[in-house]
C-alpha positions in Angstrom: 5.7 37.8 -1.5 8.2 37.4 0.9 11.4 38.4 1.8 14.7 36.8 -0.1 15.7 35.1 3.4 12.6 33.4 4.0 13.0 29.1 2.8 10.0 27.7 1.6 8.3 25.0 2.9 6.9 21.9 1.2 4.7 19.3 2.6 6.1 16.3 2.1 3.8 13.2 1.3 3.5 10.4 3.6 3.3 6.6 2.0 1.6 4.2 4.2 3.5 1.9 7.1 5.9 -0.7 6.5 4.9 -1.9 9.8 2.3 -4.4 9.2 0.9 -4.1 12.9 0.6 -0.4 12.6 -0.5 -0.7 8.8 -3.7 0.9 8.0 -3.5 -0.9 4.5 -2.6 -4.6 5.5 -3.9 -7.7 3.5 -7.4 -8.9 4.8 -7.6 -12.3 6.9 -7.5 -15.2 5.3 -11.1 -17.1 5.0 -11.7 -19.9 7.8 -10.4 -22.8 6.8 -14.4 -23.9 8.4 -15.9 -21.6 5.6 -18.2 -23.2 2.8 -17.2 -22.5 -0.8 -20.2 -20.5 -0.6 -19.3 -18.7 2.4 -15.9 -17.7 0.4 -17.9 -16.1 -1.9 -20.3 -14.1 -0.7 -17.5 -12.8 1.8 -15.3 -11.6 -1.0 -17.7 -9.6 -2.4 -19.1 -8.3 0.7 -19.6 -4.7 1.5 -19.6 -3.6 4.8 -20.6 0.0 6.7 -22.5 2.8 6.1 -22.2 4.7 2.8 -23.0 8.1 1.1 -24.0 8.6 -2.5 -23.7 12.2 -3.6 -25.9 12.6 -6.7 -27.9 9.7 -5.4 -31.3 10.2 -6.8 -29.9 9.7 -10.0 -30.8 6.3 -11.7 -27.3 4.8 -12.0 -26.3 6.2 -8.3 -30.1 4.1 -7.2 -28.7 0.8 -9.0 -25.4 1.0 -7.8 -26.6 1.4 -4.2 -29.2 -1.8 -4.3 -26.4 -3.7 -5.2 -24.4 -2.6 -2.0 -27.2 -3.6 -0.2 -28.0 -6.4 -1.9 -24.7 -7.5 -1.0 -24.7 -6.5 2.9 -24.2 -2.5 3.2 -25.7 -1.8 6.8 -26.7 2.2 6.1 -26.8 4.9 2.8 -27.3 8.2 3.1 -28.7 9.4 -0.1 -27.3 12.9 -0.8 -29.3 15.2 -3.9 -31.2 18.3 -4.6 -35.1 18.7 -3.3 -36.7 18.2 -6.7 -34.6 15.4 -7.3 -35.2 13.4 -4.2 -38.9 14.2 -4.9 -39.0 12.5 -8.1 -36.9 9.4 -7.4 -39.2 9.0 -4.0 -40.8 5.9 -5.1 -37.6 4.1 -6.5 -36.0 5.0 -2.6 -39.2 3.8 -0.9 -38.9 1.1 -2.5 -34.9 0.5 -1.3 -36.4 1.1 2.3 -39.3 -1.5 2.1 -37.1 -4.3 0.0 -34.1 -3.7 2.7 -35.5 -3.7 5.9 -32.7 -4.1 7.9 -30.4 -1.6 6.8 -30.9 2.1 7.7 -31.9 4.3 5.0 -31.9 7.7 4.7 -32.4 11.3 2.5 -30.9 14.6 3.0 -31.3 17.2 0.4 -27.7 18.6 -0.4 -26.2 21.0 -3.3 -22.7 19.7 -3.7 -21.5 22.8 -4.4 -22.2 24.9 -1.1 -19.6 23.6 0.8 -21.6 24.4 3.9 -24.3 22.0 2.7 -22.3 19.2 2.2 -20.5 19.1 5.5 -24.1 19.5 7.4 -25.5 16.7 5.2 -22.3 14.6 6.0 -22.2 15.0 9.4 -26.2 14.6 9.6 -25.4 11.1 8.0 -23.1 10.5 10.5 -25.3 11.0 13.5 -28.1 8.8 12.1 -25.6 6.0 10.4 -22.7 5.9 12.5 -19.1 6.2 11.0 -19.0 6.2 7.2 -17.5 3.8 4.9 -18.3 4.7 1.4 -18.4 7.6 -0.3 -19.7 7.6 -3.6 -19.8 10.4 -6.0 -22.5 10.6 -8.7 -23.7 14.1 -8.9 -23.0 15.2 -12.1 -24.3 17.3 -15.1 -23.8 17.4 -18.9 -24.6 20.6 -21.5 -23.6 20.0 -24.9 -23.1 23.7 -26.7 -20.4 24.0 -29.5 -17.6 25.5 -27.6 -17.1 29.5 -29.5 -20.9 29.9 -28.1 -20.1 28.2 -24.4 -20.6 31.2 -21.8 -18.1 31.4 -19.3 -21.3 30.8 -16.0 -22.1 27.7 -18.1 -18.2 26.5 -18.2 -18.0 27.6 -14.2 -21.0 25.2 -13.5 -20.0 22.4 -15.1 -16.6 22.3 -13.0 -18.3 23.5 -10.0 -21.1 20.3 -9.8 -18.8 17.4 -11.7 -15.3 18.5 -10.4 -15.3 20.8 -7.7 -18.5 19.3 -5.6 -17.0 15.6 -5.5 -13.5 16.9 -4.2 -15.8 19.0 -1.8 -17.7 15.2 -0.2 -14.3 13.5 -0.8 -12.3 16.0 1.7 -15.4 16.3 3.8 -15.9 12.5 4.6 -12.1 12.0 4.7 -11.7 14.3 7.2 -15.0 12.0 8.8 -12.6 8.6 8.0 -9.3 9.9 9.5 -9.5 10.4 13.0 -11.8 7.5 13.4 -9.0 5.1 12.0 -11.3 4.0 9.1 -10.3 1.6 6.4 -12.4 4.1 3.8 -13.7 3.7 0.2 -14.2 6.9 -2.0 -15.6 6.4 -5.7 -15.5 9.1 -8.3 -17.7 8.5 -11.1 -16.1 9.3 -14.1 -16.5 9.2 -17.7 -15.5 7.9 -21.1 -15.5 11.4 -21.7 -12.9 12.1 -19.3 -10.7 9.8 -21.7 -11.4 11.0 -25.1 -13.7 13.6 -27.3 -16.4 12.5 -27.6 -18.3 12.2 -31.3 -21.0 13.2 -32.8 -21.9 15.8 -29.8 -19.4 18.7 -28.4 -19.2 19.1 -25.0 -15.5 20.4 -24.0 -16.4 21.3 -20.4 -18.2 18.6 -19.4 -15.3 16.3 -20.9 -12.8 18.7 -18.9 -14.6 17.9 -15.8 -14.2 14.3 -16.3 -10.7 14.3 -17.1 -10.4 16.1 -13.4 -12.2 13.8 -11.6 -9.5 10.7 -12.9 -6.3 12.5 -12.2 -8.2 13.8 -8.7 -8.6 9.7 -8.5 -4.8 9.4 -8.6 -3.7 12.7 -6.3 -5.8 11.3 -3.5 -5.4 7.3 -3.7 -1.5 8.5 -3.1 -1.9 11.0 -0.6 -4.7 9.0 1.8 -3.0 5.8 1.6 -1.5 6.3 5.0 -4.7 6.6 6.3 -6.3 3.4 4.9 -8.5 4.9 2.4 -9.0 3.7 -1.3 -9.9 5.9 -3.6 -11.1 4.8 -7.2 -12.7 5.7 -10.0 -15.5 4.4 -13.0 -15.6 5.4 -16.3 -19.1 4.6 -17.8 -19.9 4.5 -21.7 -22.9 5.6 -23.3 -25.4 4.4 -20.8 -29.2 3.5 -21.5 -30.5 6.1 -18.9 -33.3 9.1 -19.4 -30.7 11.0 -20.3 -29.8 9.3 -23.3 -33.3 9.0 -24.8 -36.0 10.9 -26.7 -36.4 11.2 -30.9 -34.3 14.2 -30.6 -31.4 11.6 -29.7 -32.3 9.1 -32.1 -29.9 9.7 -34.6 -26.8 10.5 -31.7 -27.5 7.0 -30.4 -27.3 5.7 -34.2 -23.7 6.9 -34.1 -22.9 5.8 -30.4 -23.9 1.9 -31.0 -22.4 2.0 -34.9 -19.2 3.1 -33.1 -19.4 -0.1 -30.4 -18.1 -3.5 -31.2 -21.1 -4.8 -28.8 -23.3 -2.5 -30.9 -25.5 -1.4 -28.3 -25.1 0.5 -24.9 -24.5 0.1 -21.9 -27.4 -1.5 -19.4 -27.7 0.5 -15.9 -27.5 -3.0 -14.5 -23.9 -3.5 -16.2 -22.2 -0.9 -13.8 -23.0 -2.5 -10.7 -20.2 -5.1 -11.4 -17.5 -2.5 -11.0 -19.4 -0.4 -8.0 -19.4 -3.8 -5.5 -15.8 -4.6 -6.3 -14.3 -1.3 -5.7 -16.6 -1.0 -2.6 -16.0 -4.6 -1.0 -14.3 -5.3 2.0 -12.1 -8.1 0.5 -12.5 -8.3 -3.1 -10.9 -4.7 -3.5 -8.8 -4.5 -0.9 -5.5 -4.2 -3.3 -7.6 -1.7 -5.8 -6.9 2.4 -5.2 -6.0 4.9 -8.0 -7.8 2.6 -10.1 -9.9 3.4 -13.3 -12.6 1.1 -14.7 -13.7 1.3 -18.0 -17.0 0.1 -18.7 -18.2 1.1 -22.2 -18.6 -2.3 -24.4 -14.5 -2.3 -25.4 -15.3 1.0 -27.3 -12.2 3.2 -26.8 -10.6 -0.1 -27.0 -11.4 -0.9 -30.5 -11.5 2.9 -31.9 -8.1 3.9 -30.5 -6.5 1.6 -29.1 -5.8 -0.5 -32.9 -6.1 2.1 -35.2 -9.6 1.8 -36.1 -11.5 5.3 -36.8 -7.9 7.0 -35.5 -8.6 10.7 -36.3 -11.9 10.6 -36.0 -12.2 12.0 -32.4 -15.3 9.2 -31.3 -15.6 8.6 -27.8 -18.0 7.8 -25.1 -20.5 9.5 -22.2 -21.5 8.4 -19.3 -25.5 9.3 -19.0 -25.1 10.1 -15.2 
C-alpha cells in the first residue's frame, strides 16, 4: 500500500476521433456508381485479409471459416491442439484443395499457455501477412451438478472458454495496433452465457459464457480508437458431435420441445452471423454486438412469459 500522500492514477479511456480524416472508424466508400447490382452485393458482404480461428478444428469454427473464404478471405491460420488438428485433417485438406488461391495454414496451439499463443500468432503473421480476423472458438463444456464440481474442473473451464480468448484477443490486438489495422475480433459465445440452461447443469461453463459477452463489450469500447470491432455470437443447441449419441437422446427431446422451430440449430445456420460481423462493409457499424442464433428460443421462453420459472435455456455445441 502506499503512503497517504501518494494520488492515484487512473487510465482514462480514449473514444475514437471526431476527425473524420484521422478516424480509424470512418464510414466505408460508397459503391461506384459503375458497379452492377451484383457487384453491390457481393462487395457488401465481402471479407477481406487474413484471419485466425482459435479452436479451429472444431466443426462449427471449419464451417464458419469456408464461408470467409467462400466469400473472399485471402489467408486462415487455423489455431488447435495436436490431436485435434489430426482428426479434422481431412475436412482442412479439403479447405486447401477447394480454395486454391488463398493461403492456408495449421499451427498446433493451447490457448491457455500464453507463450503458445503469441508464437502461434506471430508464426501466422510471418506466413499470412498482417491479420484481420480473429476468431475465437476454442471452447469446452462439463456438465457435473455443481456441490460435486471440483475446484481444477471449475479453473479449466474459465481458463480455455474465458481466459484463452482474452489471451488471442490481446495478442492479435497488440498485432492490429501499430499496423493501423481496421481489425475484427469475434468471441463465440453462448446461449448459455444468457440464461441456465435446462435439463443439464453446467454453472461453470455457463459462467464462462457470460464472461466472454461482457469481455465483448469492455473491449469494443476500449479498441474503438484503434479501429477494431469486436463482437460476439451466441449459438443455440447446435446439431454438432457434441450434441449426439443415445445417451443424449432424451436431452435433445427437451431442447427441441423447448424451441418454437422445434428442432436445432444446423452448423450451416451460423455462418449467416460469422460473414456479417467479419465483412468489410456489411458490418462496418457492428462492435459490442451480440447475435443470438438459437431458433427465437430465449425469445419465446422468457422474453413473454412462457415457461418463466422454469430456468430453460440453450448451449452452444462448440
Amino acid at each position: 500500500m502506499g503512503s497517504d500522500s501518494e494520488v492515484p492514477t487512473i487510465p482514462w479511456m480514449r473514444l475514437g476521433e471526431l476527425n473524420p480524416e484521422s478516424s480509424l472508424t470512418p464510414p466505408p466508400a460508397p459503391f461506384p456508381a459503375s458497379n452492377s447490382a451484383a457487384e453491390n452485393a457481393r462487395q457488401r458482404f465481402a471479407v477481406t485479409g487474413n484471419a485466425v480461428f482459435t479452436g479451429g478444428a472444431g466443426t462449427l469454427a471449419l464451417i464458419s471459416a469456408r464461408a470467409l473464404l467462400e466469400h473472399g478471405l485471402d489467408g486462415l491460420a487455423i489455431l488447435d491442439l495436436p490431436t485435434s488438428l489430426t482428426k479434422s485433417k481431412e475436412q482442412i485438406d479439403s479447405l486447401e484443395h477447394d480454395f486454391p488461391n488463398s493461403k492456408i495454414i495449421s499451427i498446433p496451439c493451447n490457448v491457455t499457455i500464453e507463450s503458445e499463443v503469441q508464437s502461434a500468432i506471430q508464426s501466422a503473421t510471418t506466413h499470412l501477412g498482417n491479420l484481420k480476423i480473429l476468431c475465437c472458438f476454442a471452447g469446452i463444456v462439463n456438465c457435473v451438478p455443481s456441490i460435486e464440481m471440483s475446484l481444477d474442473d471449475y479453473k479449466k473451464m474459465q481458463d480455455v472458454n474465458t481466459t484463452g480468448a482474452w489471451i488471442a484477443a490481446q495478442t492479435v490486438a497488440r498485432q492490429m495496433i501499430p499496423t493501423h489495422t481496421r481489425g475484427k475480433i469475434l468471441l463465440i459465445s453462448s446461449i448459455s452465457g444468457h440464461r441456465v440452461n435446462y435439463p443439464q447443469p453446467q454453472l461453470a461453463y455457463n459462467m464462462s459464457k457470460a464472461a466472454l459477452l461482457h469481455m465483448k463489450n469492455c473491449l469494443a469500447a476500449e479498441w474503438a480508437q484503434y479501429g477494431i470491432q469486436v463482437n460476439s455470437i451466441s449459438p443455440g443447441y447446435m446439431d454438432t458431435v457434441l450434441n449426439e449419441g443415445e445417451g443424449l437422446a432424451g436431452h435433445r427431446g427437451v431442447w427441441a420441445d423447448r424451441n418454437p422451430m422445434r428442432r436445432m440449430g444446423q452448423p450451416s445456420e451460423l455462418t449467416g452471423p460469422v460473414v456479417l460481423l467479419c465483412s468489410d462493409v456489411g458490418g462496418s457499424y457492428l462492435s459490442g454486438v451480440d447475435v443470438v442464433v438459437d431458433g427465437m428460443f430465449i425469445s419465446l421462453v422468457f422474453g413473454v412469459g412462457v415457461g418463466v420459472g422454469h430456468g430453460f435455456a440453450n448451449e452452444d455445441g462448440v
